[in-house]
PDB file of N, CA, C and O in Angstrom:
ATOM      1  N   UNK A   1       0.839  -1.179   0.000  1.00  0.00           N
ATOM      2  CA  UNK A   1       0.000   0.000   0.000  1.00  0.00           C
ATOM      3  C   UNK A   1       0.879   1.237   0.000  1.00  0.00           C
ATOM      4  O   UNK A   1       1.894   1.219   0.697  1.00  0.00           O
ATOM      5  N   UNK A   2       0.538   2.455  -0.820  1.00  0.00           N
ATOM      6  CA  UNK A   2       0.933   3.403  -1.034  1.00  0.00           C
ATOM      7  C   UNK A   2       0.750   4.714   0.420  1.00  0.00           C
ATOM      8  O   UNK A   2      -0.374   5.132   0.697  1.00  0.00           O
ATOM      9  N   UNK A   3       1.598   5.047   0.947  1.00  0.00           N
ATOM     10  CA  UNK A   3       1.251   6.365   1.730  1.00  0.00           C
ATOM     11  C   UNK A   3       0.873   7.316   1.500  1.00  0.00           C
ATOM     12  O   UNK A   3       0.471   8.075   2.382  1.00  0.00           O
ATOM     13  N   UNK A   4       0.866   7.684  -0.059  1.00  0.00           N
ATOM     14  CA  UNK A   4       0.381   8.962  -0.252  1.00  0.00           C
ATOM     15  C   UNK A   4      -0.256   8.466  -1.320  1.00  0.00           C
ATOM     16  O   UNK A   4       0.228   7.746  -2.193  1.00  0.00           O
ATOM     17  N   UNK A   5      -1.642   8.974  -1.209  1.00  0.00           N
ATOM     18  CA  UNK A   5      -2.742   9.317  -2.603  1.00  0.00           C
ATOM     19  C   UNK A   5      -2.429  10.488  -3.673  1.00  0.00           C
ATOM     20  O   UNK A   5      -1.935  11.600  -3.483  1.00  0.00           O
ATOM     21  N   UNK A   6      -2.707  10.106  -4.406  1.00  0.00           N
ATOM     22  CA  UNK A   6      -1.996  11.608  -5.873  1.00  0.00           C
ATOM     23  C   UNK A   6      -3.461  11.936  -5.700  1.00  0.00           C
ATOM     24  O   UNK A   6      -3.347  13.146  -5.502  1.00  0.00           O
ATOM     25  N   UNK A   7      -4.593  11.726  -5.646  1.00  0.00           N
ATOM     26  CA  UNK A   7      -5.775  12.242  -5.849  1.00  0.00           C
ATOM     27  C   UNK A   7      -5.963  12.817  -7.339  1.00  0.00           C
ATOM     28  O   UNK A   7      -5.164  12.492  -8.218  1.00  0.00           O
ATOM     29  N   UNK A   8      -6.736  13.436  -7.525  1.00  0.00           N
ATOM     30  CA  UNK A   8      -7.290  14.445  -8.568  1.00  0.00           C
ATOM     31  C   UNK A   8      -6.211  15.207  -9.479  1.00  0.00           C
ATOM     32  O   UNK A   8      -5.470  16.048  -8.970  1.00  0.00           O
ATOM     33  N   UNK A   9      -6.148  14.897 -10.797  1.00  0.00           N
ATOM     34  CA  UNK A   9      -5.434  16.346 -11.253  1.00  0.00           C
ATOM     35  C   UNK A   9      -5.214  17.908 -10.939  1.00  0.00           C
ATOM     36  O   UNK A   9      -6.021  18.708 -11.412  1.00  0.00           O
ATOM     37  N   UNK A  10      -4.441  18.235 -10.373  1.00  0.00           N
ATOM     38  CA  UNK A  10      -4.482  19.678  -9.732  1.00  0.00           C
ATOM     39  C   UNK A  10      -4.434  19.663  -8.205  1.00  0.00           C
ATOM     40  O   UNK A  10      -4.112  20.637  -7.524  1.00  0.00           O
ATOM     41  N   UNK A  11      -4.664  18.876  -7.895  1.00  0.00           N
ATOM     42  CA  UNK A  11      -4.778  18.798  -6.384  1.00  0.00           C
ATOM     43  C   UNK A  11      -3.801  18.189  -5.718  1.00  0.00           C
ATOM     44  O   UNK A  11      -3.239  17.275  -6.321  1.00  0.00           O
ATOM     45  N   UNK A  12      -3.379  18.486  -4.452  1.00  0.00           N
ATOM     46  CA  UNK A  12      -2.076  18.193  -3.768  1.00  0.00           C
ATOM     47  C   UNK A  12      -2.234  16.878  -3.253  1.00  0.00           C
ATOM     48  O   UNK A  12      -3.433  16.596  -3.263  1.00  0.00           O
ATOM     49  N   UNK A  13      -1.574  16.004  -2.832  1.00  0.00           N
ATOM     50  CA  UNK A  13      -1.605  14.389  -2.309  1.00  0.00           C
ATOM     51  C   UNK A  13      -2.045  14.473  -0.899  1.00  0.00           C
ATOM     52  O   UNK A  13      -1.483  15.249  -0.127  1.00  0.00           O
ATOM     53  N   UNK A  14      -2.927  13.788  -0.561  1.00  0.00           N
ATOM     54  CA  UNK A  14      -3.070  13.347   0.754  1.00  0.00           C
ATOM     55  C   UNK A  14      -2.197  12.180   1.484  1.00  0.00           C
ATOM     56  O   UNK A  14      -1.739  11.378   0.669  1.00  0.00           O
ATOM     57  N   UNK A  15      -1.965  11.990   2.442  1.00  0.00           N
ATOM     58  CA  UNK A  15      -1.301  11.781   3.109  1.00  0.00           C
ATOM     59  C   UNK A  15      -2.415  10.280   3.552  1.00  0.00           C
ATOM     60  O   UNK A  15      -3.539  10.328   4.052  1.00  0.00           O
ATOM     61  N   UNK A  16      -1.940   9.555   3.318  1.00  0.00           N
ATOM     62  CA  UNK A  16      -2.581   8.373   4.155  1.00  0.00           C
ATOM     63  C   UNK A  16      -1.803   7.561   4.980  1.00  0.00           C
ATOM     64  O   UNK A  16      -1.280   6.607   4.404  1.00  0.00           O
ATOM     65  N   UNK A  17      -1.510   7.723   6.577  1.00  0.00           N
ATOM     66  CA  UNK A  17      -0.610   7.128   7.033  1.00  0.00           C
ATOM     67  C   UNK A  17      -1.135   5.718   7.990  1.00  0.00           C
ATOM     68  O   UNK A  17      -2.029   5.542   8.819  1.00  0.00           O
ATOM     69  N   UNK A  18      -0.517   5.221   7.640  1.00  0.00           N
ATOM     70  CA  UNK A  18      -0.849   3.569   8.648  1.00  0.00           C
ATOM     71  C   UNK A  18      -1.083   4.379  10.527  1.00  0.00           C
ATOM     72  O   UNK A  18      -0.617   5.218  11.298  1.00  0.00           O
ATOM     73  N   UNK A  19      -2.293   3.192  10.352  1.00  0.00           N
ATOM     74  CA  UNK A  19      -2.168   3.324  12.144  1.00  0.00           C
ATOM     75  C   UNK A  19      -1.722   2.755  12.753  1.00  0.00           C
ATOM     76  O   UNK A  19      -1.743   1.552  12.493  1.00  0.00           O
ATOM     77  N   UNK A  20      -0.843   3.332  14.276  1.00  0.00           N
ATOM     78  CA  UNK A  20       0.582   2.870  14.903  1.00  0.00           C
ATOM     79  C   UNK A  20      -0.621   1.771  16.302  1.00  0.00           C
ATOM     80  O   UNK A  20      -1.634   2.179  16.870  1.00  0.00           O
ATOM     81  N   UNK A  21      -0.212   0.935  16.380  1.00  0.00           N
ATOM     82  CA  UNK A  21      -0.164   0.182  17.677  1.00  0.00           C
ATOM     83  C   UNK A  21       1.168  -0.588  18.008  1.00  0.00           C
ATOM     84  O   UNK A  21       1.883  -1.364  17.373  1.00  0.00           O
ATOM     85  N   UNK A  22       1.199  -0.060  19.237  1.00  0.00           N
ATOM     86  CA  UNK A  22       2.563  -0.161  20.048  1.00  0.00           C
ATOM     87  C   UNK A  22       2.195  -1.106  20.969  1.00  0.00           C
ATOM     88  O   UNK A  22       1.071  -1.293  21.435  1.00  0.00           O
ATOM     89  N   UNK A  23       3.561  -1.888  21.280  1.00  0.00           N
ATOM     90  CA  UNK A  23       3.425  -3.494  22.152  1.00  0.00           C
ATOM     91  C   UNK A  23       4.955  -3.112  23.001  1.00  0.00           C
ATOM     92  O   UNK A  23       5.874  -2.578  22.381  1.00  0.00           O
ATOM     93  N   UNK A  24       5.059  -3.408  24.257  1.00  0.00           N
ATOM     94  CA  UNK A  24       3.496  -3.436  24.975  1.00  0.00           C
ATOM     95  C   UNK A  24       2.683  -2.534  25.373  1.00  0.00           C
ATOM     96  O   UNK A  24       3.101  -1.934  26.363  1.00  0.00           O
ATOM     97  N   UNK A  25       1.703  -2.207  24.999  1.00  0.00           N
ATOM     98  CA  UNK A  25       0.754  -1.400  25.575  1.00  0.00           C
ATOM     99  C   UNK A  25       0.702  -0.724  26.718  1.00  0.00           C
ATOM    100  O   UNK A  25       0.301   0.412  26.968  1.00  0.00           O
ATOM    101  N   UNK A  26       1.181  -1.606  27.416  1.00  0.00           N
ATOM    102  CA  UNK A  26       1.184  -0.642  29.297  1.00  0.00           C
ATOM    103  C   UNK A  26       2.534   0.234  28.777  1.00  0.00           C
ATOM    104  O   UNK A  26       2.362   1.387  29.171  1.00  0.00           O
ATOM    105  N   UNK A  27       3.544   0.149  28.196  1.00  0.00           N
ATOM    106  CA  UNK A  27       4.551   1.410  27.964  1.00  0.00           C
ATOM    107  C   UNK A  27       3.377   3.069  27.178  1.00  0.00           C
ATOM    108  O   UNK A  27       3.195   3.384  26.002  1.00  0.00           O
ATOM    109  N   UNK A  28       2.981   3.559  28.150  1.00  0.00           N
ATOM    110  CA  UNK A  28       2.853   4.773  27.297  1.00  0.00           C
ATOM    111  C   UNK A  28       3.581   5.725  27.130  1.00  0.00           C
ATOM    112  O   UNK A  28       3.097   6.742  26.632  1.00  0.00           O
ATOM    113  N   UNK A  29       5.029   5.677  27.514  1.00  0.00           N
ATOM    114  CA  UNK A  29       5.932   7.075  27.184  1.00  0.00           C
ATOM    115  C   UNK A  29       6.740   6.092  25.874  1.00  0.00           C
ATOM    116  O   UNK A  29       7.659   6.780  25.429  1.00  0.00           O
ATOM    117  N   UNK A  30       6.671   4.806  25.192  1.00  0.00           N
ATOM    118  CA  UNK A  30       7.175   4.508  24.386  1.00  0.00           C
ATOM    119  C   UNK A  30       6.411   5.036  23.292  1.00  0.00           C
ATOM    120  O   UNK A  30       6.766   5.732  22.341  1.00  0.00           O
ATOM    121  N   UNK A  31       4.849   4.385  23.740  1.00  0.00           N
ATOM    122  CA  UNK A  31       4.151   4.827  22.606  1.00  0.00           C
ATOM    123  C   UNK A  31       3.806   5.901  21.968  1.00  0.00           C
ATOM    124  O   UNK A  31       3.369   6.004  20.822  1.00  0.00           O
ATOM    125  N   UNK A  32       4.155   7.220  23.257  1.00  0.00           N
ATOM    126  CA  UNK A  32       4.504   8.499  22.828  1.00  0.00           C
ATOM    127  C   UNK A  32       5.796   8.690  21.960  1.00  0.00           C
ATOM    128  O   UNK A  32       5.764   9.452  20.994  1.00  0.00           O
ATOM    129  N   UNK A  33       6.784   8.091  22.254  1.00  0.00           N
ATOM    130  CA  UNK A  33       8.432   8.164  21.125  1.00  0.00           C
ATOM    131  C   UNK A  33       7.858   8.137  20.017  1.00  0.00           C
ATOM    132  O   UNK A  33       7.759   9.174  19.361  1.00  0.00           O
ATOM    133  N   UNK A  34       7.338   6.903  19.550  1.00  0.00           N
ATOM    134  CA  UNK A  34       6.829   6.221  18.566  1.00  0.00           C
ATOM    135  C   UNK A  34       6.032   7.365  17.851  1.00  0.00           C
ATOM    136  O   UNK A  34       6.459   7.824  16.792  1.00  0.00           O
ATOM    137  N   UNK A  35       4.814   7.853  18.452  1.00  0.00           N
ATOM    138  CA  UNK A  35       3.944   8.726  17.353  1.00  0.00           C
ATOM    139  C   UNK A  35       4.738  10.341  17.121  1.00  0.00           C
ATOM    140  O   UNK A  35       4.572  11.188  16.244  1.00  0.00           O
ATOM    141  N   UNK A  36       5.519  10.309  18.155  1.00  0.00           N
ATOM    142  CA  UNK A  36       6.247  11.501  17.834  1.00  0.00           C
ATOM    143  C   UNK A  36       7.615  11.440  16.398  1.00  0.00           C
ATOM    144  O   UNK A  36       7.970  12.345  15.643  1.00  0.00           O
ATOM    145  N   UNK A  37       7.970  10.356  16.468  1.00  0.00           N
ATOM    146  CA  UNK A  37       9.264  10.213  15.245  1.00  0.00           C
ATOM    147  C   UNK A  37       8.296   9.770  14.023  1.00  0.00           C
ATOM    148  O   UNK A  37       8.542  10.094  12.862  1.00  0.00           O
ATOM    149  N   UNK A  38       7.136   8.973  14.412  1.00  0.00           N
ATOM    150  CA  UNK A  38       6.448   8.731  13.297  1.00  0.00           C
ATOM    151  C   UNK A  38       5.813  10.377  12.378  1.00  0.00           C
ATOM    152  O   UNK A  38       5.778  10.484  11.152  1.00  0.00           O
ATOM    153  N   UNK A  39       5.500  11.170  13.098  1.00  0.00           N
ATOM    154  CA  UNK A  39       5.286  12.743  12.918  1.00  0.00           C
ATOM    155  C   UNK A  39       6.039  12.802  11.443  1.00  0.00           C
ATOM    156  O   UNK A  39       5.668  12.525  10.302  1.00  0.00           O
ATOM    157  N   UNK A  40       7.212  13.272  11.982  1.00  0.00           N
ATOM    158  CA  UNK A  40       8.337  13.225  11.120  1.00  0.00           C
ATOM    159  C   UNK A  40       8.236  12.603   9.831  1.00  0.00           C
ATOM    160  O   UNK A  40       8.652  13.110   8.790  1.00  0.00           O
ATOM    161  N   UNK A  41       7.704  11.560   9.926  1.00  0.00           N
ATOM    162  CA  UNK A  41       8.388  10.684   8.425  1.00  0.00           C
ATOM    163  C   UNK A  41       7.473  10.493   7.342  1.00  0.00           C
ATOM    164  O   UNK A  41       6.274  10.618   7.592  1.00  0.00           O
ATOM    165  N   UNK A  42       7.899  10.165   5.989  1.00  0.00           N
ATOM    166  CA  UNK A  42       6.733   9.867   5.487  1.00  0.00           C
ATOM    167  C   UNK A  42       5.908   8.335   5.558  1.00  0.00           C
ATOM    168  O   UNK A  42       4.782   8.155   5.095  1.00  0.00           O
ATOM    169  N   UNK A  43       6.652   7.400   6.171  1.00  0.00           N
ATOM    170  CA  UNK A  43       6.102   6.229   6.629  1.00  0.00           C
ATOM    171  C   UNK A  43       5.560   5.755   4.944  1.00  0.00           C
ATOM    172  O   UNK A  43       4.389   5.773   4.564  1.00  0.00           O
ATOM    173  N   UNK A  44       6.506   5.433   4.294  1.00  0.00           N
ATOM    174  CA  UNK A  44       6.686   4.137   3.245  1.00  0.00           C
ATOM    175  C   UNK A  44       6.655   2.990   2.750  1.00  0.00           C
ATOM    176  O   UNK A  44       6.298   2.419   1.720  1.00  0.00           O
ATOM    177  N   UNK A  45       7.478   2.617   4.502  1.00  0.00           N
ATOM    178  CA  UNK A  45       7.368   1.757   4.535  1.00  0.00           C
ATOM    179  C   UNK A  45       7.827   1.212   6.169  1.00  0.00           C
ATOM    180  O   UNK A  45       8.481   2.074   6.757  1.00  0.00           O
ATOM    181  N   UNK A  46       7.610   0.051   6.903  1.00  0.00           N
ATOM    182  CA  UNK A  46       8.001  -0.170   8.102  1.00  0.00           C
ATOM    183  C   UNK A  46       9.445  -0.009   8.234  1.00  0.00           C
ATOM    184  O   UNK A  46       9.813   0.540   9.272  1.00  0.00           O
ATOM    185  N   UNK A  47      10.241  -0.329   7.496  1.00  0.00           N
ATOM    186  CA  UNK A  47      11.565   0.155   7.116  1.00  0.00           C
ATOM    187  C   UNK A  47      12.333   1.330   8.080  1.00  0.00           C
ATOM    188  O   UNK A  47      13.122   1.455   9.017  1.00  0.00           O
ATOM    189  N   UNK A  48      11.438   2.136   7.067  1.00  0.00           N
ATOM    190  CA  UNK A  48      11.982   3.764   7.527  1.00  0.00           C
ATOM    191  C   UNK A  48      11.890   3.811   9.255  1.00  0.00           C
ATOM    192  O   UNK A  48      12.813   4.163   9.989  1.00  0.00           O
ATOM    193  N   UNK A  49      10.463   3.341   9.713  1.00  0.00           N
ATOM    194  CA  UNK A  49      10.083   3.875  10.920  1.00  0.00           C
ATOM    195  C   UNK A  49      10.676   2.824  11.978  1.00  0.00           C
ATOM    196  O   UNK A  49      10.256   2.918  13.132  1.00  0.00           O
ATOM    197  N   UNK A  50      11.704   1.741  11.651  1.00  0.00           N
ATOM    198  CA  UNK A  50      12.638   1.414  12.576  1.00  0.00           C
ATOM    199  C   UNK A  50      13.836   1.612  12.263  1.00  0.00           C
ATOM    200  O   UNK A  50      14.569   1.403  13.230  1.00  0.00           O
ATOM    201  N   UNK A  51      14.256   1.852  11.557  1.00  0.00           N
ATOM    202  CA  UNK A  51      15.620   2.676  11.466  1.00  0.00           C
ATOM    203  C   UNK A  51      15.929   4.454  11.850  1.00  0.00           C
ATOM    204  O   UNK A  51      16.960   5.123  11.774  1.00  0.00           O
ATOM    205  N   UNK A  52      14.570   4.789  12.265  1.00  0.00           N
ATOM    206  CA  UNK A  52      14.177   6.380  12.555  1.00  0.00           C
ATOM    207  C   UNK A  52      14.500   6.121  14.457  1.00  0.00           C
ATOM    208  O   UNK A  52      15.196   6.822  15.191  1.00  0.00           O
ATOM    209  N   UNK A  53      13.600   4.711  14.851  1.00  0.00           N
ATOM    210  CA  UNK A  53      13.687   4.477  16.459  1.00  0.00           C
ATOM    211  C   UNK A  53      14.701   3.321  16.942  1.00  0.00           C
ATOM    212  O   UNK A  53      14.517   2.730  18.006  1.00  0.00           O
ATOM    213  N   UNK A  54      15.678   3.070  16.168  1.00  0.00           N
ATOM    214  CA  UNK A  54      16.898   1.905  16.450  1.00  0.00           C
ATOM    215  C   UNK A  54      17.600   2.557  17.678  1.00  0.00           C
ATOM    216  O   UNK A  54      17.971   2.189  18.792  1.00  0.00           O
ATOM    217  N   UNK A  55      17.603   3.822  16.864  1.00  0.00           N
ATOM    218  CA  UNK A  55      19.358   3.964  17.802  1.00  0.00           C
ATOM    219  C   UNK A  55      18.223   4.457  19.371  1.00  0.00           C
ATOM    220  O   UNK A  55      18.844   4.418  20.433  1.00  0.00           O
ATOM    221  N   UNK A  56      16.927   4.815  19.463  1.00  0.00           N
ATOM    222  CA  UNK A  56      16.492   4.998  21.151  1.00  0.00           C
ATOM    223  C   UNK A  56      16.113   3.317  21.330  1.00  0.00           C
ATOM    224  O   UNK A  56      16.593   3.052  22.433  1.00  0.00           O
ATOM    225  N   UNK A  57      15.484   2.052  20.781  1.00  0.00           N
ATOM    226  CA  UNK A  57      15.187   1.051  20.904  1.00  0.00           C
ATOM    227  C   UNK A  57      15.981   0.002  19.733  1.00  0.00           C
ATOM    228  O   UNK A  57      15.483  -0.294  18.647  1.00  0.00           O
ATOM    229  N   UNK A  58      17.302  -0.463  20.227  1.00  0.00           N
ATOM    230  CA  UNK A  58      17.428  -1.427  19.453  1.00  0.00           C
ATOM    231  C   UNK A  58      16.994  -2.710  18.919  1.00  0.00           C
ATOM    232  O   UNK A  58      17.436  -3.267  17.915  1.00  0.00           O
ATOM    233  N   UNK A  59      15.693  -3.284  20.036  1.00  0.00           N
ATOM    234  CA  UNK A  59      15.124  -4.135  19.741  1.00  0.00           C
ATOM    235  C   UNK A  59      14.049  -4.151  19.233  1.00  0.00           C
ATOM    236  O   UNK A  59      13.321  -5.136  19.347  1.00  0.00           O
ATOM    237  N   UNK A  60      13.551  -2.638  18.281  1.00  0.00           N
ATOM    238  CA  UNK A  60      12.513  -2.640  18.003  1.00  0.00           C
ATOM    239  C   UNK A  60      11.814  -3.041  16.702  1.00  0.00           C
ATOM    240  O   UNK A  60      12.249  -2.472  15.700  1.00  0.00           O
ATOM    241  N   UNK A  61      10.829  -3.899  16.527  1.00  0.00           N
ATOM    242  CA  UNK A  61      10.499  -4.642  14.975  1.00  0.00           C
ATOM    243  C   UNK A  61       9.071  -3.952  14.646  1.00  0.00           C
ATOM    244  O   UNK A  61       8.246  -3.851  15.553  1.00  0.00           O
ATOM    245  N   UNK A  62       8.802  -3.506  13.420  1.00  0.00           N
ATOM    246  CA  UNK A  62       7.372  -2.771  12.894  1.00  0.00           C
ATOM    247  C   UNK A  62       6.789  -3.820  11.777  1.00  0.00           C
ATOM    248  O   UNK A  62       7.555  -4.072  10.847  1.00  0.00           O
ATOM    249  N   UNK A  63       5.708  -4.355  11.781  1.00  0.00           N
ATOM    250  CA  UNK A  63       4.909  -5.287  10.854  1.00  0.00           C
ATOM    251  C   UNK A  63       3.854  -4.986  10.647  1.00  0.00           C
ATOM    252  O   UNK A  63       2.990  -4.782  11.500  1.00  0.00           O
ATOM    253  N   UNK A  64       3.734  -4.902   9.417  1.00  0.00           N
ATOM    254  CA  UNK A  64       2.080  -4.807   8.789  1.00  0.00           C
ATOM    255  C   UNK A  64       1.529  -5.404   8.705  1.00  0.00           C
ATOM    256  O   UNK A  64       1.601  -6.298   7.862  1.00  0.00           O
ATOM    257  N   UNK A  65       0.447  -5.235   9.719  1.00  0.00           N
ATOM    258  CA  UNK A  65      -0.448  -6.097   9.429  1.00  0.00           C
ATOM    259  C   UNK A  65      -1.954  -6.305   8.099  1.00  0.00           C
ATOM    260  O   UNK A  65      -2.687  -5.434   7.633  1.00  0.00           O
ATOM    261  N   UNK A  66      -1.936  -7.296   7.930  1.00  0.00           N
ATOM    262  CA  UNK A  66      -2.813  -7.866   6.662  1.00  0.00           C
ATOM    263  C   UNK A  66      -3.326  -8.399   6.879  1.00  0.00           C
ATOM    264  O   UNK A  66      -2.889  -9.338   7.545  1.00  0.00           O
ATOM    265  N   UNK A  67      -4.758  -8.361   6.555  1.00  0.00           N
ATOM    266  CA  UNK A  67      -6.099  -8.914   6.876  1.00  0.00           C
ATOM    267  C   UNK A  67      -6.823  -8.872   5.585  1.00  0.00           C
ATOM    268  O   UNK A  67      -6.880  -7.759   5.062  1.00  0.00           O
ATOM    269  N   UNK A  68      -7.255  -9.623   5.112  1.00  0.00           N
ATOM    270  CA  UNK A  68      -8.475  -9.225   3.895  1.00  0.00           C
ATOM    271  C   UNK A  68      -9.417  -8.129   4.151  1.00  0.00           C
ATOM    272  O   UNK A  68      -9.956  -7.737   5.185  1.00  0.00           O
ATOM    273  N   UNK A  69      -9.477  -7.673   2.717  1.00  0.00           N
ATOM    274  CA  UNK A  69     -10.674  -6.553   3.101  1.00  0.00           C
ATOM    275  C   UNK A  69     -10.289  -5.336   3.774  1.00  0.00           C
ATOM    276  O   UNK A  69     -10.840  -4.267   3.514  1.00  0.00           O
ATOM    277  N   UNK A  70      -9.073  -5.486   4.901  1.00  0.00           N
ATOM    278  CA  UNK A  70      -9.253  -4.006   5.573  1.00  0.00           C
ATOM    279  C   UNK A  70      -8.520  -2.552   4.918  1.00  0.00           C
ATOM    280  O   UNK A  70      -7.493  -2.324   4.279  1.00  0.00           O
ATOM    281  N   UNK A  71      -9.483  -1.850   5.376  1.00  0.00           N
ATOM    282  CA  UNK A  71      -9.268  -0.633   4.531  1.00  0.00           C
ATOM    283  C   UNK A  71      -8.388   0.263   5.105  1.00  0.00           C
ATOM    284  O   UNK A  71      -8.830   0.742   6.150  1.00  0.00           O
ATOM    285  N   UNK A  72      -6.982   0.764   4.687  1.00  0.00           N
ATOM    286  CA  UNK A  72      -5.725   1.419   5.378  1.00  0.00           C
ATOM    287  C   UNK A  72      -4.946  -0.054   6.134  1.00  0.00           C
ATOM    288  O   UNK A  72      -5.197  -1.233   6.382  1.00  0.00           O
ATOM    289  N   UNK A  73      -3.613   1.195   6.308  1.00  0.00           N
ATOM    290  CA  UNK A  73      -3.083   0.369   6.441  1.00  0.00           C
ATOM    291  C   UNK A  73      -2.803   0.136   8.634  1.00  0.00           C
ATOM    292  O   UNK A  73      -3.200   0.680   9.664  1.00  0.00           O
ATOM    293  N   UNK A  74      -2.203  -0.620   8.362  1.00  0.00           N
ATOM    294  CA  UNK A  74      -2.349  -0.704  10.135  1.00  0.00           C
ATOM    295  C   UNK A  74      -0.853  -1.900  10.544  1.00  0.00           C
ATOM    296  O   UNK A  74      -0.661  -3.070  10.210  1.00  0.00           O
ATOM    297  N   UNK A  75       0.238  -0.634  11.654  1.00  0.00           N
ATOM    298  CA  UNK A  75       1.299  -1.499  11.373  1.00  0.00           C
ATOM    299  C   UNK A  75       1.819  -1.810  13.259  1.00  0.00           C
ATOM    300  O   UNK A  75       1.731  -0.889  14.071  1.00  0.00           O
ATOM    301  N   UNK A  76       2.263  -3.041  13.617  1.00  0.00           N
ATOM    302  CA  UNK A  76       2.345  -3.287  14.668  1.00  0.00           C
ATOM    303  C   UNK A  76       3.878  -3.181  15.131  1.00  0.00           C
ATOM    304  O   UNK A  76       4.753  -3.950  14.734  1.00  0.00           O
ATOM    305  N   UNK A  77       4.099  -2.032  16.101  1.00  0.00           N
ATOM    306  CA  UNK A  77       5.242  -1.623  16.716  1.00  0.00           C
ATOM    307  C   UNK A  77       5.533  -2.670  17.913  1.00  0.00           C
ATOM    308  O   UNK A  77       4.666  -3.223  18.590  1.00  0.00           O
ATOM    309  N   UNK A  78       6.834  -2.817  18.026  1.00  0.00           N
ATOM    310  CA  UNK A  78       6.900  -3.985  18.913  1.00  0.00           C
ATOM    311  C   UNK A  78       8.577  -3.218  19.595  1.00  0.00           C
ATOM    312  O   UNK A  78       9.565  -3.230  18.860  1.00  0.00           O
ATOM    313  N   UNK A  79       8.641  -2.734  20.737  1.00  0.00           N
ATOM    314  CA  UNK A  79       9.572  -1.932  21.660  1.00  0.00           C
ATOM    315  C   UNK A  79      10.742  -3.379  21.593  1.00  0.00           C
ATOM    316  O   UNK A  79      11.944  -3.288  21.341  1.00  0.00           O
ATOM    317  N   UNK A  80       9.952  -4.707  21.906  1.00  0.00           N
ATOM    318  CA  UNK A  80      11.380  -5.492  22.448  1.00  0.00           C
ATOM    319  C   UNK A  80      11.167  -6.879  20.680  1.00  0.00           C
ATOM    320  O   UNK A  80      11.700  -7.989  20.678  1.00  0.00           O
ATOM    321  N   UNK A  81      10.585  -6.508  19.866  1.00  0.00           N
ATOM    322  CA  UNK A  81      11.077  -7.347  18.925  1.00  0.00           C
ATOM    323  C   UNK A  81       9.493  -8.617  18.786  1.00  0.00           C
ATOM    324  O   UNK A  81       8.814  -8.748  17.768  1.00  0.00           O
ATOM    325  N   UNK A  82       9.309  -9.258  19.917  1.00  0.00           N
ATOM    326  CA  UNK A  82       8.123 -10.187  19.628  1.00  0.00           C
ATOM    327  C   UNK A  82       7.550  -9.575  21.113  1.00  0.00           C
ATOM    328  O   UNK A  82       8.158  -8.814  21.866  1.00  0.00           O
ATOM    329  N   UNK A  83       6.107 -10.181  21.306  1.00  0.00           N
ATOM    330  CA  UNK A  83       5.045  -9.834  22.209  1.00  0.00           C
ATOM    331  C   UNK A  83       4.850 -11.355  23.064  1.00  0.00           C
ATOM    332  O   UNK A  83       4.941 -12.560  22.831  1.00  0.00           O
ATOM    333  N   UNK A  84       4.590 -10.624  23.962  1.00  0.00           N
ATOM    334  CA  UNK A  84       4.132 -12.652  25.225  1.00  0.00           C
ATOM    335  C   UNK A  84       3.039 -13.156  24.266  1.00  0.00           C
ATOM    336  O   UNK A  84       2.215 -12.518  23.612  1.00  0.00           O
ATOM    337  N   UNK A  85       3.331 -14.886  24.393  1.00  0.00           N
ATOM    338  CA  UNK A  85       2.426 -15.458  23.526  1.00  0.00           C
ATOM    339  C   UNK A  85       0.870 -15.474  24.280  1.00  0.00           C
ATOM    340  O   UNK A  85      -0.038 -16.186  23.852  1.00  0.00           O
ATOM    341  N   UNK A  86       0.746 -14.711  25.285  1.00  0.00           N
ATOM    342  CA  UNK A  86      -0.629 -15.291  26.382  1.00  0.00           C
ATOM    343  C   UNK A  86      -1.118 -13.905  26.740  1.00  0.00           C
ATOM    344  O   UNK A  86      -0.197 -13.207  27.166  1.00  0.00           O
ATOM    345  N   UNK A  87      -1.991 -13.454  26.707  1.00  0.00           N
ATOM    346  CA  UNK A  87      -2.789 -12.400  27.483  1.00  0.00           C
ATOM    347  C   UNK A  87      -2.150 -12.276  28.930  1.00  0.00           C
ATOM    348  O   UNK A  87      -1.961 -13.275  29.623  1.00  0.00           O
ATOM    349  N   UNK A  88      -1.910 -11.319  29.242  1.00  0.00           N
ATOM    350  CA  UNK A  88      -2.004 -11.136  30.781  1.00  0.00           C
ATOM    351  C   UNK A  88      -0.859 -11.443  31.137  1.00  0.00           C
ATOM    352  O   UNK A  88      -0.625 -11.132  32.305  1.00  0.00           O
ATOM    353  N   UNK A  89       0.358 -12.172  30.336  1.00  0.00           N
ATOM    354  CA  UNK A  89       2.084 -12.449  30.803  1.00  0.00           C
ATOM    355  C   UNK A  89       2.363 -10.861  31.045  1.00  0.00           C
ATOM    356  O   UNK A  89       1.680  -9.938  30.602  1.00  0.00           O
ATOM    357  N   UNK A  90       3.725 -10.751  31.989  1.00  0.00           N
ATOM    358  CA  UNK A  90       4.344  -9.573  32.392  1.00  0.00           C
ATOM    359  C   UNK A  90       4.920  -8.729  30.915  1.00  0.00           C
ATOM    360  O   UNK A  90       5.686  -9.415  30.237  1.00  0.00           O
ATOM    361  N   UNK A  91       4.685  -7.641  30.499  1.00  0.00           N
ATOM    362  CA  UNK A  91       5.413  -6.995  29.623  1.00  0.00           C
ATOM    363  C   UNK A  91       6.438  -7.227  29.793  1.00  0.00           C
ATOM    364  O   UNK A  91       7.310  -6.728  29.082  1.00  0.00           O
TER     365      UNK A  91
END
């Protein structure tokens, strides 16, 4: 999926950026880093937006997620690399 729409002849591109969910969840000053460097970028691709947060989180992995059907894109931030396989394990 493309981040930016060309839209209409004459008209400037919109911006369509993936939505961020951050793991683990109980970190909310990570998930603040995260939407703040994401600000910044044009988000291309998951690529960019861990090589933007390496050098504050070296263990950090971004995946898109894919589902049939869903509309935008939607990409899963991960602070230490993979997530507990069980509900309710310790972050």
């Amino acid at each position: 999926m493309q981040a930016h729409d060309e839209g209409a002849p004459g008209t400037h591109p919109v911006s369509v950026r993936p939505r961020l969910f951050c793991f683990p969840s109980s970190d909310s000053f990570f998930a603040a880093i995260v939407e703040e460097v994401a600000r910044g970028l044009r988000l291309d691709s998951p690529d960019e937006l861990v090589s933007a947060l390496r050098p504050l989180y070296p263990e950090i992995s971004v995946h898109p997620r894919t589902l049939d059907g869903e509309s935008g894109a939607v990409w899963y931030v991960y602070r230490e690399r993979t997530f507990p396989a069980h509900p309710g394990e310790a972050d």
